[in-house]
ZATOR-551522 format. One record per residue (C-alpha): residue number from 0; residue in one letter; x negated, y negated, z negated. Coordinates in nm, 4 decimals. Last residue first. Example, Ala and Ser with C-alpha at 12.3 -4.5 7.8 and 13.67 -1.06 7.14 Angstrom:
<pts>
    n  res        px        py        pz
    1    S   -1.3670    0.1060   -0.7140
    0    A   -1.2300    0.4500   -0.7800
</pts>
This chain:
<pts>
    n  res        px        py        pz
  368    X  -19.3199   -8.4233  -13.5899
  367    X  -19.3799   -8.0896  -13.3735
  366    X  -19.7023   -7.9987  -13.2251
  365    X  -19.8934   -8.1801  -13.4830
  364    X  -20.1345   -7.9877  -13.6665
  363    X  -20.2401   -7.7830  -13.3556
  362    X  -20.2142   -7.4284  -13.1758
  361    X  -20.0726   -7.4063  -12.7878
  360    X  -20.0262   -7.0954  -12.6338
  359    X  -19.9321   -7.0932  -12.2432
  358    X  -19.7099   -6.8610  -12.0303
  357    X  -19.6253   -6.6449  -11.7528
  356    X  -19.4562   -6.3147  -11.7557
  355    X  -19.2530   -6.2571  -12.0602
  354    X  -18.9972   -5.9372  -12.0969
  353    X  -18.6379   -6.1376  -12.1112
  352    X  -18.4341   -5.8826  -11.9851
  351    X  -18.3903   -5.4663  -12.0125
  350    X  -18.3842   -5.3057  -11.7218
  349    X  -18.6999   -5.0833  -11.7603
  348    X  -18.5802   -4.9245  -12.0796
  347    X  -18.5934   -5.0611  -12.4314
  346    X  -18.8289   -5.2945  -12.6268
  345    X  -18.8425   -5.6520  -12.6128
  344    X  -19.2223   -5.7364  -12.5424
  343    X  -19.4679   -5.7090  -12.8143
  342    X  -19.7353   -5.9774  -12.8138
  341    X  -20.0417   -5.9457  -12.9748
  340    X  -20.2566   -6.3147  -13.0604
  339    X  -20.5681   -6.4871  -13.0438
  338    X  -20.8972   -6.6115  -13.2423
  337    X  -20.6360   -6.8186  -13.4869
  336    X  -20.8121   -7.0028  -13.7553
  335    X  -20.5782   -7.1520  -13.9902
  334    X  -20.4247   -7.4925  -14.1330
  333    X  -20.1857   -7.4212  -14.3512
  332    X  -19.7904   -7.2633  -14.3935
  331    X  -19.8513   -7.0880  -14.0169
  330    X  -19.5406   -7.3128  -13.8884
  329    X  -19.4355   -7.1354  -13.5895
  328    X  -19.3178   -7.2545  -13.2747
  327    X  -19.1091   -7.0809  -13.0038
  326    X  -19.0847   -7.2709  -12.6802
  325    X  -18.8929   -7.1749  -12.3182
  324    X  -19.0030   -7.3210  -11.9951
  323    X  -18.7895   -7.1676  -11.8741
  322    X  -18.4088   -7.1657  -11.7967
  321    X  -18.1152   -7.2526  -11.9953
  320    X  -17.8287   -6.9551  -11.9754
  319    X  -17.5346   -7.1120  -12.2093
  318    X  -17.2167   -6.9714  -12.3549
  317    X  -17.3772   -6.5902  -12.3612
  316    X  -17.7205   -6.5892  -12.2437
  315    X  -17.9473   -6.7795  -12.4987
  314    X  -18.2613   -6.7181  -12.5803
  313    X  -18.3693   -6.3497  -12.7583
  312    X  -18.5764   -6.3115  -13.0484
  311    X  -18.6148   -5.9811  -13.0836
  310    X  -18.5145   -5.6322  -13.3338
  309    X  -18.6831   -5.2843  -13.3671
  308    X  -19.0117   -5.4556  -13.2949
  307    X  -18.9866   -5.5495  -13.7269
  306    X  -19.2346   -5.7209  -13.9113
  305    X  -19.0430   -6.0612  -13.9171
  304    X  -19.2416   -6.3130  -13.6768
  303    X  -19.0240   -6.2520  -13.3771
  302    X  -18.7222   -6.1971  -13.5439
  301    X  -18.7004   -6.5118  -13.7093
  300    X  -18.6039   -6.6815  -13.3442
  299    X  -18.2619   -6.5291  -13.3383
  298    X  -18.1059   -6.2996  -13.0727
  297    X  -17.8807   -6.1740  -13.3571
  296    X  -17.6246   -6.0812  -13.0638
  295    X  -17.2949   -6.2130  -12.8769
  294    X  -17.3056   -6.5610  -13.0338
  293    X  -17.6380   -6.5570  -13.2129
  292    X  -17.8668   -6.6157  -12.9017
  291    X  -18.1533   -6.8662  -12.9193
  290    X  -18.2927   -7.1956  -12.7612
  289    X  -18.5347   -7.4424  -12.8085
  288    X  -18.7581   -7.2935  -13.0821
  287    X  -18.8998   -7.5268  -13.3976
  286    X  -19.1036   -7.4750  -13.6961
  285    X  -18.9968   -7.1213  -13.7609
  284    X  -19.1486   -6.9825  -14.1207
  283    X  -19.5119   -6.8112  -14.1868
  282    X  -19.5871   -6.8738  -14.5501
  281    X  -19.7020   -6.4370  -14.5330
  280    X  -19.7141   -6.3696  -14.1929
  279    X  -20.0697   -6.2219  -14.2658
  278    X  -20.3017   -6.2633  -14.0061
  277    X  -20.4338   -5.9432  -13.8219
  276    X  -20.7706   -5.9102  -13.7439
  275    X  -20.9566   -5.9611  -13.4734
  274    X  -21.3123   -6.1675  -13.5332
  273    X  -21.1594   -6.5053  -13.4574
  272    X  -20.8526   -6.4048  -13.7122
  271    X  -20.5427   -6.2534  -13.4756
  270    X  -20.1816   -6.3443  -13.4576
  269    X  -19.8870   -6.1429  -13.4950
  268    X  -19.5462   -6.2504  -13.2460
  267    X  -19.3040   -5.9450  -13.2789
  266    X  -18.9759   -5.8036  -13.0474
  265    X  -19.0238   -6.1401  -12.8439
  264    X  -18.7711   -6.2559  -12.5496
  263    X  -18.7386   -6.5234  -12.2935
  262    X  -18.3919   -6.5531  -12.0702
  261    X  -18.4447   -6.7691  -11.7197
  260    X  -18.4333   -6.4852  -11.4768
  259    X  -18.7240   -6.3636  -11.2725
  258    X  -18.7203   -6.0030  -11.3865
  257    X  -19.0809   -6.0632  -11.5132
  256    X  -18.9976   -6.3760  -11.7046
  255    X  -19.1075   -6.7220  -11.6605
  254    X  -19.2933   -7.0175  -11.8264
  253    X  -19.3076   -6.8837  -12.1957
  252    X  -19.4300   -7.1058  -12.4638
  251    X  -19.5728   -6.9870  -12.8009
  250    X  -19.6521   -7.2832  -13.0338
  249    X  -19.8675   -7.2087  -13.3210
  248    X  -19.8721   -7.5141  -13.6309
  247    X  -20.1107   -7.5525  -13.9012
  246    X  -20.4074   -7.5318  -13.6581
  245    X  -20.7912   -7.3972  -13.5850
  244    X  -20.8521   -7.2543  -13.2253
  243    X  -21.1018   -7.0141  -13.1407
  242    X  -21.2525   -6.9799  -12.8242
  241    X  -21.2544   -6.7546  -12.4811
  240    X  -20.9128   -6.6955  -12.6639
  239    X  -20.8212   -6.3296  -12.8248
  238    X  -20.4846   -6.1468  -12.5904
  237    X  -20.3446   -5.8408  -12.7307
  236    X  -20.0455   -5.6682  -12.5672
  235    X  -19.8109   -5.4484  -12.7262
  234    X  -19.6070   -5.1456  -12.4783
  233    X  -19.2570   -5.1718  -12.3580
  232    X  -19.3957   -5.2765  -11.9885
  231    X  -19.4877   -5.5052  -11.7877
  230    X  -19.8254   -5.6924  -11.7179
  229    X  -19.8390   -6.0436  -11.9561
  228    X  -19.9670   -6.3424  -11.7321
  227    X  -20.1968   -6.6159  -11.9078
  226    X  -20.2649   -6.9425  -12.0438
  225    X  -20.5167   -7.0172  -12.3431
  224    X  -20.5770   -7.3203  -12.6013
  223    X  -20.3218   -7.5220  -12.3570
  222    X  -20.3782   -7.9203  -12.4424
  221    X  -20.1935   -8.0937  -12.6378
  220    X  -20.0833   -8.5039  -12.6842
  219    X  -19.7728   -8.3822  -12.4652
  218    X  -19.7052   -8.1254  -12.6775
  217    X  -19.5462   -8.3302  -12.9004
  216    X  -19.2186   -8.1672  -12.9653
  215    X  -19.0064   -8.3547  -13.2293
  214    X  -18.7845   -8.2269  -13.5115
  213    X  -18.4878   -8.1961  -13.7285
  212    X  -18.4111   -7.8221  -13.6080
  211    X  -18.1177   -7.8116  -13.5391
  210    X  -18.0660   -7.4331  -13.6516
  209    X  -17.7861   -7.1824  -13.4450
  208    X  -17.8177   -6.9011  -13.7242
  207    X  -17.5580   -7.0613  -13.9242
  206    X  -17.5879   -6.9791  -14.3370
  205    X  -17.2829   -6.7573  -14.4049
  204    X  -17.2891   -6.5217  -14.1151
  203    X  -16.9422   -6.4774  -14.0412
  202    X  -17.0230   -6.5376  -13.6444
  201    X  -17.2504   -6.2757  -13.6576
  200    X  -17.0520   -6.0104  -13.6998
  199    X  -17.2312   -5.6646  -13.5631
  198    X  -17.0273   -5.3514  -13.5520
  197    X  -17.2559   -5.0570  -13.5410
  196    X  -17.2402   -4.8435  -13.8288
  195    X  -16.8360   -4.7852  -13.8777
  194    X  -16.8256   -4.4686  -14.1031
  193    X  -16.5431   -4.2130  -13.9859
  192    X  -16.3306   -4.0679  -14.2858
  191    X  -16.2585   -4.4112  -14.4551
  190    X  -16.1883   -4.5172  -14.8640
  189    X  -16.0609   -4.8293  -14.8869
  188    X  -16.1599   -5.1883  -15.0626
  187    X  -15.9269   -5.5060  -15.0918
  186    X  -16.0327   -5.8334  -15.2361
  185    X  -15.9585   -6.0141  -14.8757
  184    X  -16.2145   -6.2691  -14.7386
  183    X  -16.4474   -6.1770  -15.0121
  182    X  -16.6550   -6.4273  -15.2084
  181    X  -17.0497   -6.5366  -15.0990
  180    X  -17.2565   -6.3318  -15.3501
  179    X  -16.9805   -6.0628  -15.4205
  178    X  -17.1246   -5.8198  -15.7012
  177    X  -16.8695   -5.5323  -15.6508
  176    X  -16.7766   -5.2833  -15.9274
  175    X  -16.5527   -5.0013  -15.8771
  174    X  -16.3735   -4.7598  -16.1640
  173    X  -16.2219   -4.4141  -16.1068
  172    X  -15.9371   -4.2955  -16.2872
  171    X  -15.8304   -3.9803  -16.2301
  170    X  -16.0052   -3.7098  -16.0292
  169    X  -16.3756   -3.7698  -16.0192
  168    X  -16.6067   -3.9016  -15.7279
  167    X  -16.9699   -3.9006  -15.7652
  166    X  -16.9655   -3.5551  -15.6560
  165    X  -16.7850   -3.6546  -15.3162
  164    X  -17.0974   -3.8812  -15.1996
  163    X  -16.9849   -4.2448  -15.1270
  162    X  -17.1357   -4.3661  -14.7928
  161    X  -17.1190   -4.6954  -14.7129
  160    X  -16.9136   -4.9106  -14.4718
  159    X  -16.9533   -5.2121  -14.2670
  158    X  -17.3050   -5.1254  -14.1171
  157    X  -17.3945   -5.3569  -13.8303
  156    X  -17.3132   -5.5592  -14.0193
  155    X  -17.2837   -5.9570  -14.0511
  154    X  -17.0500   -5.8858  -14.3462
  153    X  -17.3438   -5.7632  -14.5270
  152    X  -17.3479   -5.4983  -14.8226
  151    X  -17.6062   -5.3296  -15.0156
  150    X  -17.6242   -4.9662  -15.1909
  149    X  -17.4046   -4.7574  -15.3404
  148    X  -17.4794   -4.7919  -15.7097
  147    X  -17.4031   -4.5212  -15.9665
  146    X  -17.1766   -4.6805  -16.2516
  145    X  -16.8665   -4.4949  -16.1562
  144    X  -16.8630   -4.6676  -15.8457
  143    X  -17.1108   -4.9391  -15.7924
  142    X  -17.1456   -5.1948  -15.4842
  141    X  -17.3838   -5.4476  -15.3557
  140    X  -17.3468   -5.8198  -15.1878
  139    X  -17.2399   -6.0186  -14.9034
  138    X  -16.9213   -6.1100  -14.8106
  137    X  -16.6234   -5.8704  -14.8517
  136    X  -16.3475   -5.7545  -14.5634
  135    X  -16.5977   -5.5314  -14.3976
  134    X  -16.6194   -5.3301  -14.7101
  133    X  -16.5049   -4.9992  -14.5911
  132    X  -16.5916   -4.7065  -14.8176
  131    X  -16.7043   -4.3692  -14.6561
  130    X  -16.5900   -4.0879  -14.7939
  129    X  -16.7064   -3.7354  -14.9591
  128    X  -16.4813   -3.5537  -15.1647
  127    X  -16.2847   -3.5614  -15.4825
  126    X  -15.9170   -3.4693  -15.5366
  125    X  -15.5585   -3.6131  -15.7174
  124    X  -15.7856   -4.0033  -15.7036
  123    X  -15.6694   -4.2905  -15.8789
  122    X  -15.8528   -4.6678  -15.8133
  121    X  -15.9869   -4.9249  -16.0681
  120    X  -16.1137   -5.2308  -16.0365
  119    X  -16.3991   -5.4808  -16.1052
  118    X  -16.5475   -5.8383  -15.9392
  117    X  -16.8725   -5.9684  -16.0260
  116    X  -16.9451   -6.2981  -15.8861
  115    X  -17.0965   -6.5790  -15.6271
  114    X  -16.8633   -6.8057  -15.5013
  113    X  -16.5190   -6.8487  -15.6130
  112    X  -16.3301   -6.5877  -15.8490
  111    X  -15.9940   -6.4203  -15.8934
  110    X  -15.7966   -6.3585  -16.2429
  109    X  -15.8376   -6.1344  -16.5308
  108    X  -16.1565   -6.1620  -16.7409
  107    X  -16.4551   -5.9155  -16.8090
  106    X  -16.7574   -5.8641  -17.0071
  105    X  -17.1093   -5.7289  -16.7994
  104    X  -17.2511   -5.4520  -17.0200
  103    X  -17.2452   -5.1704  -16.8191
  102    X  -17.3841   -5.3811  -16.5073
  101    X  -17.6848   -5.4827  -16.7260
  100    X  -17.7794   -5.1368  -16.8693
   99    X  -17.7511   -4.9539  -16.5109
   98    X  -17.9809   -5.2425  -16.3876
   97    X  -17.8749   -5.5159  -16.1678
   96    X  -18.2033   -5.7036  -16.2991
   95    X  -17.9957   -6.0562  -16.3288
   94    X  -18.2989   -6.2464  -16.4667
   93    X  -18.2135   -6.5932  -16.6628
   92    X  -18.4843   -6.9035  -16.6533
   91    X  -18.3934   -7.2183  -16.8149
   90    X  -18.5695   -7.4864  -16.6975
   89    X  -18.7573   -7.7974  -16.8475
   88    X  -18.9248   -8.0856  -16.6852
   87    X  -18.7156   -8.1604  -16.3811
   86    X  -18.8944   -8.3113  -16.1138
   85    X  -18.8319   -8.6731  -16.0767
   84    X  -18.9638   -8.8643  -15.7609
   83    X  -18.8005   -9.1714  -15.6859
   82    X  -18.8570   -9.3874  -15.3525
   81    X  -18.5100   -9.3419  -15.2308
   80    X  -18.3458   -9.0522  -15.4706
   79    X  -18.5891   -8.7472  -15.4719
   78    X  -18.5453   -8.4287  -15.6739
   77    X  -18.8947   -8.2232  -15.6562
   76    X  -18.9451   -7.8321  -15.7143
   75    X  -19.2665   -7.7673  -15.6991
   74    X  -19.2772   -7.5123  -15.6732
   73    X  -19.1693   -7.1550  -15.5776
   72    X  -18.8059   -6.9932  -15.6474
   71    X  -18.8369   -6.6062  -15.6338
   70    X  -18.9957   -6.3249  -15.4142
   69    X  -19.3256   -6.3113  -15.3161
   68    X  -19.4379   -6.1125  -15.0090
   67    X  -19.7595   -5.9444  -15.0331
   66    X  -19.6880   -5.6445  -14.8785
   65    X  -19.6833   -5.8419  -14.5287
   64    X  -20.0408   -5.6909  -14.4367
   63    X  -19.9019   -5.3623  -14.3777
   62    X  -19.6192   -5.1721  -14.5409
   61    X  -19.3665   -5.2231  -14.8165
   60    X  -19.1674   -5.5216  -14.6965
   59    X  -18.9798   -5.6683  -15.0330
   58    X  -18.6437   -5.6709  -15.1457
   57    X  -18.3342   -5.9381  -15.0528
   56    X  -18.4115   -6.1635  -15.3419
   55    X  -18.1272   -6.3544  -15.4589
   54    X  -18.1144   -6.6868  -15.6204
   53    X  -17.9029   -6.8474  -15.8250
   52    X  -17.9340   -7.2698  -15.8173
   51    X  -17.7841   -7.4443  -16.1723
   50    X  -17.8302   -7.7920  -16.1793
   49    X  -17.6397   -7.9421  -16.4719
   48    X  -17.5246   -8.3010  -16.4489
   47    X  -17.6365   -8.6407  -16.6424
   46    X  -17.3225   -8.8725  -16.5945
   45    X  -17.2236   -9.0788  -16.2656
   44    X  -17.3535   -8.8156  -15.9937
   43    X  -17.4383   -8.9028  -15.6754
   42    X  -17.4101   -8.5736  -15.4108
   41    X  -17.7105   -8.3720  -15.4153
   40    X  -17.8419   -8.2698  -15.0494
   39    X  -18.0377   -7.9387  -15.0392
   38    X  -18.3582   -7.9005  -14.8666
   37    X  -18.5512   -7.5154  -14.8563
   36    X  -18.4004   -7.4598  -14.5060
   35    X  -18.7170   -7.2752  -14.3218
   34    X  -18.4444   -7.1272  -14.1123
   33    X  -18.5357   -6.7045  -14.2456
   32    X  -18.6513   -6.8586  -14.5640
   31    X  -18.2145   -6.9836  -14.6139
   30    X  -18.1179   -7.2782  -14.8607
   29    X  -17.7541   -7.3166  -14.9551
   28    X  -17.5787   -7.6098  -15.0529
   27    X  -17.3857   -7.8320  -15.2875
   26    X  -17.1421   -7.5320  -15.4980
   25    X  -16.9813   -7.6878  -15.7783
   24    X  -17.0826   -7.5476  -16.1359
   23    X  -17.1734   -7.9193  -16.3067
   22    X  -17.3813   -7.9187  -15.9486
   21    X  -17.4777   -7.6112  -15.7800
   20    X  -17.7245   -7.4783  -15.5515
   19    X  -17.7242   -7.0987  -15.3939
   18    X  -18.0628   -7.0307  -15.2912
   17    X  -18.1514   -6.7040  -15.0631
   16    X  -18.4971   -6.4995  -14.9441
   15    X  -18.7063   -6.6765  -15.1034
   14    X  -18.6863   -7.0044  -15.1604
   13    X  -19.0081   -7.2083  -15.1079
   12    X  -19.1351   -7.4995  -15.1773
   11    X  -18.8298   -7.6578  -15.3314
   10    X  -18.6505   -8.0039  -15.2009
    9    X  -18.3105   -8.1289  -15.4080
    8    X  -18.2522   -8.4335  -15.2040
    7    X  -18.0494   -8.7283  -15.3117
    6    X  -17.7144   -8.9032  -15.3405
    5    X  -17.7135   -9.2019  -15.6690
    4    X  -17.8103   -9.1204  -16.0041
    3    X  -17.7494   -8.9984  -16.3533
    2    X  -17.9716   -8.7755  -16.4490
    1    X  -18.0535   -8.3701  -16.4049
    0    X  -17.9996   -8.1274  -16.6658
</pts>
C-alpha cells in the first residue's frame, strides 16, 4: 500500500524487459528497458492505494558477454511527491512461472477482460492436421492449446501466426488459452493454411518507439576522443583511441554516409576495454539519439546496442529525411574505461543506405543533461 498523497513519480532502477503499473487496479503507466522509461507518474490519491506493477520478462540472451542479463524489478524503488522520498517498506512478491501446473490450475469467470489476462475457449474440430493460427488481432502474449504451449505472440510481427502441429490437435472439443498482456483488438482466433511471417506493425506497438528524450546535448563543453572515416563494406570495423577515455556516457556521431545521403545506420555499437576486450552491454540503455525510423520500419536506436547485426538503427526516411550530423548516445550505466569501439555497418547488398563514412566519438559524464 502506498499513502495518501498528492501526483508523484513511481521511479525503479531498472525494469526489465516490461512494467505494467497500477493504482487500486487502474492501469497509470508502462515502463519499457528498450527507452530507458523506468518513471511512472501516480495520479493523487485521497485514501492509502494499492500499487500493484506486473512485470514480464521477455527471456534472456544466451551467448557472449550479454549472458548476464537480469531479469526482474531492480531497486530501489523510490515514490517521490515534491521533496518526499518514501519507498515502500513491504512487498508482496507473486511468480507467474507459466508452467504446465500453473496454467492447469488457473479458475475461470465468464465475461471480457482489460489489460493484462488469461482468456479461454473452446473450438470443434471433425479432423486433425497441421495449421497455422492467426493471432494478428491479439496484443502481446503466449498461447496453449490442449495444454501444450505454442510459443509467443507480438502484434508488432513480423510473425502473426504460429504453427500448431496436427498431433496436438484432436477431434472434438479442443480448448485454447491465451495470456493477453496488452488486451486483444478482437477476441477472435482462426486456424490458416499459409503462415504470415513477414508483416511488420509498428504502429500498434504499445509503448511508442518515437522517444522524447527529456534531455540536453552538451557537446559543446567536449572535445572529439577520436575522428575517423569507416571504408565500405558489410564487414565489422574496430577502431581503439591513440588514448583511453573514461565516461558514463558514449556519444557516437556520424557526419556523412558513403552513398552521400543524409540517413545514418548501425547493425551493433560494442565497445572495447583499453587492452581490447569487449564491454558488456549489460546497464547499457539509449541516453539520447536525434532521429529514428519506426513509421515504415523498426529503424530504432535500441538496435544498435542489442546483440543482434540482423537488425539497425536506422534515422528517419519516411515522413522526414534530416541530414547529418546524426547522434546516438549511450548511457554505459557507470563511469567506464573505453580503449575504442567495433562498428558493424547495416548489413545487406551494396545498395543498401545509411553505411557511415565520417564521424567523431565523444565519451564523458555530461554529454547530455
Amino acid at each position: 500500500m502506498i499513502p495518501a498523497g498528492p501526483e508523484a513519480i513511481l521511479k525503479v532502477g531498472k525494469a526489465n524487459d516490461f512494467a505494467w503499473v497500477f493504482v487500486d487496479g487502474r492501469q497509470v503507466g508502462i515502463m519499457d528497458t528498450r527507452y530507458n522509461r523506468y518513471t511512472v507518474k501516480l495520479p493523487a490519491r485521497t485514501a492509502p492505494a494499492q500499487l500493484d506493477i506486473l512485470v514480464e520478462a521477455m527471456g534472456r540472451i544466451n551467448f557472449g558477454p550479454e549472458m548476464h542479463n537480469r531479469k526482474g524489478l531492480h531497486g530501489p524503488v523510490e515514490i517521490t511527491a515534491g521533496q518526499a522520498a518514501i519507498t515502500p517498506g513491504q512487498w508482496s512478491i507473486y511468480c507467474l512461472d507459466l508452467s504446465d501446473a500453473m496454467v492447469a490450475g488457473l479458475t475461470w469467470k465468464s465475461g471480457k477482460a482489460n489489460g493484462p489476462a488469461f482468456w479461454r475457449g473452446t473450438f470443434t474440430l471433425d479432423k486433425t492436421g497441421d495449421t497455422f493460427l492467426d493471432v494478428s488481432s491479439w496484443g502481446k502474449g503466449v498461447v496453449w492449446i490442449n495444454g501444450h504451449c505454442m510459443g509467443r505472440f507480438w502484434n508488432i510481427g513480423p510473425t502473426q501466426t504460429m504453427y500448431v502441429p496436427g498431433p496436438w490437435l484432436k477431434t472434438g472439443k479442443n480448448e485454447v488459452i491465451v495470456l493477453d498482456m496488452l488486451g486483444p483488438q478482437e477476441a477472435t482466433l482462426a486456424g490458416v493454411t499459409v503462415p504470415v511471417l513477414d508483416k511488420l506493425r509498428p504502429e500498434l506497438d504499445f509503448s511508442s518507439k518515437k522517444t522524447e528524450y527529456a534531455v540536453k546535448l552538451n557537446l559543446e563543453a567536449s572535445k572529439p576522443v577520436h575522428s575517423g572515416t569507416f571504408t565500405d563494406g558489410v564487414n565489422a570495423q574496430d577502431v581503439m583511441f591513440t588514448k583511453p577515455a573514461t565516461g558514463r556516457q558514449f556519444c557516437f556521431e556520424s557526419l556523412s554516409a558513403l552513398d552521400g545521403k543524409a540517413y545514418a545506420a548501425i547493425a551493433e555499437l560494442d565497445l572495447m576495454t583499453p587492452d581490447g576486450k569487449p564491454i558488456a552491454h549489460t546497464n547499457w540503455t539509449i541516453a539520447y539519439v536525434d532521429s529514428e525510423e519506426v513509421i515504415a520500419e523498426d529503424g530504432s536506436a535500441m538496435n544498435a546496442i542489442n546483440g543482434q547485426t540482423a537488425d539497425f538503427w536506422h534515422t528517419e526516411w519516411k515522413n522526414a529525411q534530416p541530414g547529418h550530423p546524426h547522434r546516438l548516445i549511450i548511457d554505459l550505466g557507470g563511469s567506464t574505461a573505453v580503449g575504442g569501439f567495433r562498428y558493424t555497418p547495416r548489413q545487406g547488398d551494396a545498395n543498401v543506405g545509411g553505411r557511415i563514412k565520417a564521424y567523431n566519438v565523444y565519451v564523458g559524464d555530461t554529454l547530455v543533461k
